[in-house]
C-alpha positions as CSV (number, residue, x, y, z in Angstrom):
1,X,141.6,43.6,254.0
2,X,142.8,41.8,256.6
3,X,140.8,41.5,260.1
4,X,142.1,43.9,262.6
5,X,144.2,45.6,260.0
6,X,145.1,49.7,261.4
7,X,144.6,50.8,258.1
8,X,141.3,51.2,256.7
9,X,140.8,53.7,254.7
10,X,137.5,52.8,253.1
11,X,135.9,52.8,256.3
12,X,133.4,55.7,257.4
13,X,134.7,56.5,260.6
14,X,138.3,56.6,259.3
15,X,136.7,59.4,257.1
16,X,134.8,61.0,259.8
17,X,138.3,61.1,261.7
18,X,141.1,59.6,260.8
19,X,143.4,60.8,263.7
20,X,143.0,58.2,266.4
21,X,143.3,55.7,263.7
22,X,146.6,57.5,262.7
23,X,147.6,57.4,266.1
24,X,147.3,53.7,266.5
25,X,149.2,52.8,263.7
26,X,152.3,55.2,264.9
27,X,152.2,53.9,268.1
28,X,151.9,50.2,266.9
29,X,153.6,49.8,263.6
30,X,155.0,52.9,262.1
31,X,156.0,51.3,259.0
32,X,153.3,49.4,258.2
33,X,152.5,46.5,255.6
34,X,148.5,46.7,255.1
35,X,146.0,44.2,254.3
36,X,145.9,45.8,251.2
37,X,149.3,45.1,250.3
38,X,150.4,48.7,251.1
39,X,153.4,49.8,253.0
40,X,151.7,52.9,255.5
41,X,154.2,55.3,256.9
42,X,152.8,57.7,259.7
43,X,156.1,59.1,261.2
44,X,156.9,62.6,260.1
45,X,160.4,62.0,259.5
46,X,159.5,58.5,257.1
47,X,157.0,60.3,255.3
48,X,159.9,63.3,254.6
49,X,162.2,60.7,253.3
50,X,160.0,58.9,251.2
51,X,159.0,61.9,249.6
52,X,162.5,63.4,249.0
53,X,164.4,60.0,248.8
54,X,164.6,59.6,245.0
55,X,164.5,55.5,245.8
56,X,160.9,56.1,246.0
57,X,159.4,57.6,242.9
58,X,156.2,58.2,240.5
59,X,157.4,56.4,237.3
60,X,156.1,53.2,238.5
61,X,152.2,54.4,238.3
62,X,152.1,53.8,234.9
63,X,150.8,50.1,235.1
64,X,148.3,51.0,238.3
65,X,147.1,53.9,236.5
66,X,146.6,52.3,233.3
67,X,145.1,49.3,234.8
68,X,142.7,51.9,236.8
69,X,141.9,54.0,234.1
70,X,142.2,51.4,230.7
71,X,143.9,51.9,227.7
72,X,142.2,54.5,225.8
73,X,142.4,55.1,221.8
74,X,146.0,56.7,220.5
75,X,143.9,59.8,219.5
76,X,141.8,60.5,223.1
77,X,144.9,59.3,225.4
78,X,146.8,61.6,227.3
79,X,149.8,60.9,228.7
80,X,150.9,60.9,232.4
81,X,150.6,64.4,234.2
82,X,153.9,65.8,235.8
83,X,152.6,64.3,239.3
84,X,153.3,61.4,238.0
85,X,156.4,61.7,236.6
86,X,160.0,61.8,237.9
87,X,162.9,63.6,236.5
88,X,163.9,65.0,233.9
89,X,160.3,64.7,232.4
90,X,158.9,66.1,235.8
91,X,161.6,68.7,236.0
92,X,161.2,69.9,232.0
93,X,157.2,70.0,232.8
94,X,157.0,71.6,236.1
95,X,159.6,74.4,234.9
96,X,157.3,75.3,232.2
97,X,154.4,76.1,234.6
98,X,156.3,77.0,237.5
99,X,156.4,80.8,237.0
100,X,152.9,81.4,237.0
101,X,153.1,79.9,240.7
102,X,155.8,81.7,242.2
103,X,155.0,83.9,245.3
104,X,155.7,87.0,243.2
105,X,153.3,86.2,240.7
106,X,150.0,85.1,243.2
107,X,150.8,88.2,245.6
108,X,149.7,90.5,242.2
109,X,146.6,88.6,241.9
110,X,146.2,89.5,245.8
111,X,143.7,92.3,244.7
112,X,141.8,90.4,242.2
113,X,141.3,87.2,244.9
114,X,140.0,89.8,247.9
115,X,137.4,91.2,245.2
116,X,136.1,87.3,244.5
117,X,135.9,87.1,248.0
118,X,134.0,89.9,248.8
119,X,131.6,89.6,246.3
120,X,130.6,86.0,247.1
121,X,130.2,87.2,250.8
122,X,128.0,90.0,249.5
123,X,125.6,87.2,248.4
124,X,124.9,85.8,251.4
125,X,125.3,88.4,253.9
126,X,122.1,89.5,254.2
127,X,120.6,86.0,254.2
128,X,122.2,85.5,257.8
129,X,123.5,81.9,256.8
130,X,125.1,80.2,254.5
131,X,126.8,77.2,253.3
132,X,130.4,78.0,253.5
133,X,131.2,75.3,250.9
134,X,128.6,76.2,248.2
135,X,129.3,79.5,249.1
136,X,132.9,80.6,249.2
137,X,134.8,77.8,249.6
138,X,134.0,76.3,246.2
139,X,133.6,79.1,243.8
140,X,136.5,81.0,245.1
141,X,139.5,78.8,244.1
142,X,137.7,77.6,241.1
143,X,137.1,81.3,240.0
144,X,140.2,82.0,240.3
145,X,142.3,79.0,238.1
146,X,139.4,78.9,235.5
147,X,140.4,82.5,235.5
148,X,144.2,81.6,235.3
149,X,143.5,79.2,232.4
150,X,141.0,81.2,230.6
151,X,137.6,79.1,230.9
152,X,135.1,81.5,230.5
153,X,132.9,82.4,233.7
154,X,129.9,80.5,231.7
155,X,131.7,77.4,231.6
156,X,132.8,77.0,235.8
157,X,130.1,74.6,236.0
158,X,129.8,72.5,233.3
159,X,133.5,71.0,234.8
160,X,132.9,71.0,237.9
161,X,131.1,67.6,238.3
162,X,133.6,66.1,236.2
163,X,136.3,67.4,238.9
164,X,134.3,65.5,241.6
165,X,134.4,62.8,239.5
166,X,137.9,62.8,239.3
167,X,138.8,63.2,242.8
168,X,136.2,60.9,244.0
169,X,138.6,58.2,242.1
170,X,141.8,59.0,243.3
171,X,141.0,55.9,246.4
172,X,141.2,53.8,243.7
173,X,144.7,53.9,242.6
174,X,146.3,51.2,244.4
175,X,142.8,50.3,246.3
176,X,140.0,48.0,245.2
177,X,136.9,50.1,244.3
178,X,133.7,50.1,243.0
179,X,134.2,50.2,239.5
180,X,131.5,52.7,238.5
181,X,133.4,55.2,241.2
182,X,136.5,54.4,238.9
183,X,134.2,54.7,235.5
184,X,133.0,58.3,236.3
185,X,136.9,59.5,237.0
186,X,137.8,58.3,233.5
187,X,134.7,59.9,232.2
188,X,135.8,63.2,234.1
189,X,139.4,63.0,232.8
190,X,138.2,63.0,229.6
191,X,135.6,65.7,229.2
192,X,137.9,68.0,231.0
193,X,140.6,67.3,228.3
194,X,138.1,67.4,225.7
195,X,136.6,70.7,227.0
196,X,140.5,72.6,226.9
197,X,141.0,70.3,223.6
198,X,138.5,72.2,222.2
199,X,139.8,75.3,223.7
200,X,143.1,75.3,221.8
201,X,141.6,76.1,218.1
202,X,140.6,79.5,219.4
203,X,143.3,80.7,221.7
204,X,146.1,79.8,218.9
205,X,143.9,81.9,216.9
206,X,143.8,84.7,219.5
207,X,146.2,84.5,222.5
208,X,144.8,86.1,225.4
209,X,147.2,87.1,229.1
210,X,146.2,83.2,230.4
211,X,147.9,80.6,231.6
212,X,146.6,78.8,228.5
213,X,147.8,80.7,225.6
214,X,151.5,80.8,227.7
215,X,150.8,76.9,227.8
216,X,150.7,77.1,223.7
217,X,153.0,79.8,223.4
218,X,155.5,77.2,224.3
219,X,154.1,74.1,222.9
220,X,154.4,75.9,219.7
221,X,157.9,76.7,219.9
222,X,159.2,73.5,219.4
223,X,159.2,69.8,221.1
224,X,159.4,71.1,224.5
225,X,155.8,70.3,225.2
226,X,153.5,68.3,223.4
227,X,149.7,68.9,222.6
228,X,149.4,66.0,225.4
229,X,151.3,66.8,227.8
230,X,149.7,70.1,227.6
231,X,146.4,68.9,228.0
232,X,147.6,67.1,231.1
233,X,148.8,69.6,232.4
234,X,145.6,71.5,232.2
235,X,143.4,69.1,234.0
236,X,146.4,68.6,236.8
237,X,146.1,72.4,237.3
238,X,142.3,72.5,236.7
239,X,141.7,69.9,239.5
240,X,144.8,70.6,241.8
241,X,144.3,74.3,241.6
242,X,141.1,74.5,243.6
243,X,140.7,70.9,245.5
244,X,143.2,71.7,248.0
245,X,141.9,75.0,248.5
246,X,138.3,74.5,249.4
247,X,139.2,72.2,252.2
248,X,141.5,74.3,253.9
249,X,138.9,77.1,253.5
250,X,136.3,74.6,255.4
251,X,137.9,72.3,256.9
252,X,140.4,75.5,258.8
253,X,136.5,77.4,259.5
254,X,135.4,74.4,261.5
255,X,138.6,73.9,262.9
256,X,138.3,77.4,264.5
257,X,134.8,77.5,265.0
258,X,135.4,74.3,267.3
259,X,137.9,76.0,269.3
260,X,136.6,78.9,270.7
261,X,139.7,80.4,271.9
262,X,141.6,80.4,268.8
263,X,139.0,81.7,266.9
264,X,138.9,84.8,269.6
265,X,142.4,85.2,269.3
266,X,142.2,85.9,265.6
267,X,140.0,88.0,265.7
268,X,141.8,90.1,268.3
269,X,145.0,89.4,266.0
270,X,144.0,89.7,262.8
271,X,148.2,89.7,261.4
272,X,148.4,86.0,262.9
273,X,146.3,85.0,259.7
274,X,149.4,83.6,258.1
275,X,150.5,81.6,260.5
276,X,146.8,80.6,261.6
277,X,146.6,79.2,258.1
278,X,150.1,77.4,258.4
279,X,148.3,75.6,261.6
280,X,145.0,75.1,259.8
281,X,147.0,73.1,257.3
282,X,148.9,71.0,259.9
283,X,145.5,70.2,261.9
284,X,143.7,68.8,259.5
285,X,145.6,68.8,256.3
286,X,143.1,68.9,253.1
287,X,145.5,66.3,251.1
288,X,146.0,63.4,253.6
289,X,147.6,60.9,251.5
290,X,149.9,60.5,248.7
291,X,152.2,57.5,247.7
292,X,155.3,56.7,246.1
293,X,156.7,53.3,244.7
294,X,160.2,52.0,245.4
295,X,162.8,51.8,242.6
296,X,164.8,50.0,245.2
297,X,165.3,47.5,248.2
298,X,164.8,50.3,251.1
299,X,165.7,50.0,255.0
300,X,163.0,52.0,256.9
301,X,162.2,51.9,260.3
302,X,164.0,48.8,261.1
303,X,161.4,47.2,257.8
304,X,163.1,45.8,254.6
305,X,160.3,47.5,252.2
306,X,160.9,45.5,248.5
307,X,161.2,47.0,245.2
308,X,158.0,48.0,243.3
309,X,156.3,48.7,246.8
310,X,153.3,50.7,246.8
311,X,154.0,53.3,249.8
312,X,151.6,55.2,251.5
313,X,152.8,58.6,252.8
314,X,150.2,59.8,255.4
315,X,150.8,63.5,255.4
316,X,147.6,63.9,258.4
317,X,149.6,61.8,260.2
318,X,153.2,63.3,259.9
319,X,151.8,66.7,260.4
320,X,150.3,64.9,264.2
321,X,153.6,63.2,264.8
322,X,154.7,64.4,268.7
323,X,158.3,63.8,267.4
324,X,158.0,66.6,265.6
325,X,155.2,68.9,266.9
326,X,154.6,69.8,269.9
327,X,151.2,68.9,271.8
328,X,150.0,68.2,268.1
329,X,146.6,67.5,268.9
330,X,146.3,71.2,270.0
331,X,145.1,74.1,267.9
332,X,147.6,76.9,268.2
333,X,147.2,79.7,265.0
334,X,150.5,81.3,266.6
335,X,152.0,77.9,266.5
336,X,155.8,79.0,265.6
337,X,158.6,76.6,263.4
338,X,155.6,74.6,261.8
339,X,157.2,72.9,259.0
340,X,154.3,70.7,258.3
341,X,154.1,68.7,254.5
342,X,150.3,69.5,253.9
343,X,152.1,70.5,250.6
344,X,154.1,67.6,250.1
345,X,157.6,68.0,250.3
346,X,161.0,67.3,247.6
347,X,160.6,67.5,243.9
348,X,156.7,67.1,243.8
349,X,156.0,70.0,246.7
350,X,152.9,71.3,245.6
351,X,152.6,73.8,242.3
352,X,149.6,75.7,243.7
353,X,151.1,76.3,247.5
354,X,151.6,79.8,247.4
355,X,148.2,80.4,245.6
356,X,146.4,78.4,248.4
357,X,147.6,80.2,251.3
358,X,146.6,83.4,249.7
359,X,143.5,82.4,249.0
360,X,142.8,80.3,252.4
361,X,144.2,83.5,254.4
362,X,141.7,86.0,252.3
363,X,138.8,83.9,252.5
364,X,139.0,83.3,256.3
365,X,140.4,86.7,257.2
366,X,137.5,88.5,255.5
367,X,134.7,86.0,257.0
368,X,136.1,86.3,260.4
369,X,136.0,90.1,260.2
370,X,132.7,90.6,258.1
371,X,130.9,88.4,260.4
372,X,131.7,88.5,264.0
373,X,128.8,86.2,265.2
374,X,129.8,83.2,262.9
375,X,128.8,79.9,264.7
376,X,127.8,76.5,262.8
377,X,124.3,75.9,262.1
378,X,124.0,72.1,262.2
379,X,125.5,69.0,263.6
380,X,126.2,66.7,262.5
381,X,128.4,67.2,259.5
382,X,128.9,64.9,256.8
383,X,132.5,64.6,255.2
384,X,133.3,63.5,251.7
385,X,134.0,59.3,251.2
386,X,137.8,60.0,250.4
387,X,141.0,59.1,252.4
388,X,143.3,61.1,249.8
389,X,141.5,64.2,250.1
390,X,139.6,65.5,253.5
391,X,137.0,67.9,253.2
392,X,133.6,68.8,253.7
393,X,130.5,67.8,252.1
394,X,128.6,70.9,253.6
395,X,129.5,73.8,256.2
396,X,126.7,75.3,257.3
397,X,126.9,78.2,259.5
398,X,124.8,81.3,260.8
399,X,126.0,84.8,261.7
């Protein structure tokens, strides 16, 4: 790291708030050549063309992942996941588990997601507090994929320290890290691979209305999908399916719960909840970062970035770009034409979208309208040691 440099994203107050630091950099240098040897791009319309610009892709994370990761044995290796992939591999993959996304498809489990929340509130209601991240925003998302992909309700824990693991590591690609924080993502990857490896016997056996036995349905028809790739695929949509989810669910609760107003206002309007959640997403986006790497010589922002640059799309910052939103350091949940990328944007827009906004609307509908005196509990509050991902480590409120 260089001294001085904007961009330091191992640093605990750039956890603790990344914003001003955000600010800074796209004020100073919006196109930004880090310390690290990353190019950081904090203008919303940079960040948009990196990510739709097919001059910047994912192909070239093979070497960085296997250098992060190692080589492992032919037998236990899996190959890259269709988030790291560029067409037509990403385009066969995605189009295999695509339909189990679609809006259609998540507004039928609409039913099924209200009852999850409601009986996770029932827990705690009488206890008059609670930790809203042990509490709801955890087990909800991660009831509802492991019920997507079939993992019986006995088995939610036994992954989910392996998740952690996982996403814990995600710093690390392109980053120097400590190496055990690196050693316990490859030990995650694994077991959760092994854990749907040793899933497959039975469902081929007896196919059951999952996501899984689709998954093998279509493996099994031919070369379309491999045993691999399917087991990629699983862990992708294990980890990605609930990750995003439980920090919009906390991190959009603290949001409101520091802005008084807003929080009024959506309780007296409980129909803004979609677009509240839109602007929960924008504020303080649960994915912050992803990155591309250039297949090409590209002209940005009066900068000459080389080929086989690693670039840094900061989606927090984008979505607090001026250029593009207006007063973006305000809270508005009836904030109107918000076409934020908290999702991502282009080929790689995120999978679970639709099913997050469901679930983040349902979770903090019901709480706000369950519990009318909801107010935090304890200051101050710890966030996780990730600059990919922003969420908290605990919520805890009273009501």
């Amino acid at each position: 790291m260089a001294e001085g440099d904007l961009f330091d994203p191992l640093s605990p107050a750039f956890h603790a708030d990344p914003y001003p630091f955000y600010r800074q950099l796209r004020e100073a240098d919006p196109v930004h050549l880090s310390g690290l040897g990353l190019w950081i791009l904090t203008r919303y319309e940079d960040c948009v063309t990196a990510l739709r610009d097919p001059r910047f892709g994912r192909d070239g994370f093979e070497a960085i992942l296997a250098a992060q990761y190692g080589e492992e044995s032919e037998t236990g290796r899996l190959p890259r996941s269709m988030l790291f992939r560029d067409p037509p591999d990403h385009t066969r993959l995605r189009a295999l588990v695509n339909r189990a996304f679609t809006p259609r498809v998540i507004e039928g489990l609409r039913g099924q997601i209200q009852g999850v929340v409601d009986r996770l509130l029932d827990r705690v209601e009488g206890h008059g507090g609670m930790d809203v991240i042990d509490d709801l925003a955890y087990p909800l998302p991660v009831t509802v994929i492991c019920d997507m992909l079939g993992v019986p309700a006995g088995d939610h824990e036994q992954i989910k320290a392996w998740s952690s693991d996982i996403i814990r590591s995600l710093d690390a690609i392109g980053i120097p890290s400590d190496p055990t924080i690196v050693e316990r993502g490859r030990v995650g990857r694994r077991g959760i691979a092994d854990y749907f490896r040793a899933l497959l016997p039975e469902r081929r056996r007896r196919p059951r209305a999952d996501l899984l036995s689709s998954l093998i349905a279509v493996e099994e028809q031919g070369d379309r999908l491999t045993e691999g790739e399917l087991l990629a695929t699983c862990v992708l949509l294990f980890i990605a399916g609930h990750e995003t989810t439980v920090n919009l669910i906390g991190n959009g609760l603290l949001a409101l719960l520091r802005h008084p107003g807003e929080l009024a206002r959506l309780r007296r309007e409980p129909a803004l909840i979609g677009s509240a959640v839109e602007e929960l997403l924008r504020y303080d986006s649960p994915v912050q970062r992803t990155a591309r790497i250039t297949n090409a010589e590209v002209e940005l922002g009066g900068k000459s970035i080389p080929k086989g640059a690693f670039v840094v799309t900061a989606i927090g910052a984008a979505n607090r770009d001026p250029a593009h939103f207006p007063d973006p350091d305000r809270l508005d949940v009836a904030r109107a034409d918000n076409r934020h990328i908290a999702f991502g944007f282009g080929i790689h827009f995120c999978l679970g979208a639709p099913l997050a906004r469901v679930e983040g609307q349902l979770a903090l509908g019901t709480l706000l309208q369950r519990m009318p005196q909801l107010r935090l509990a304890a200051q101050p509050l710890e966030w996780r040691e990730s600059s990919t991902l922003r969420g908290l480590k605990a919520l805890p409120v009273e009501f």
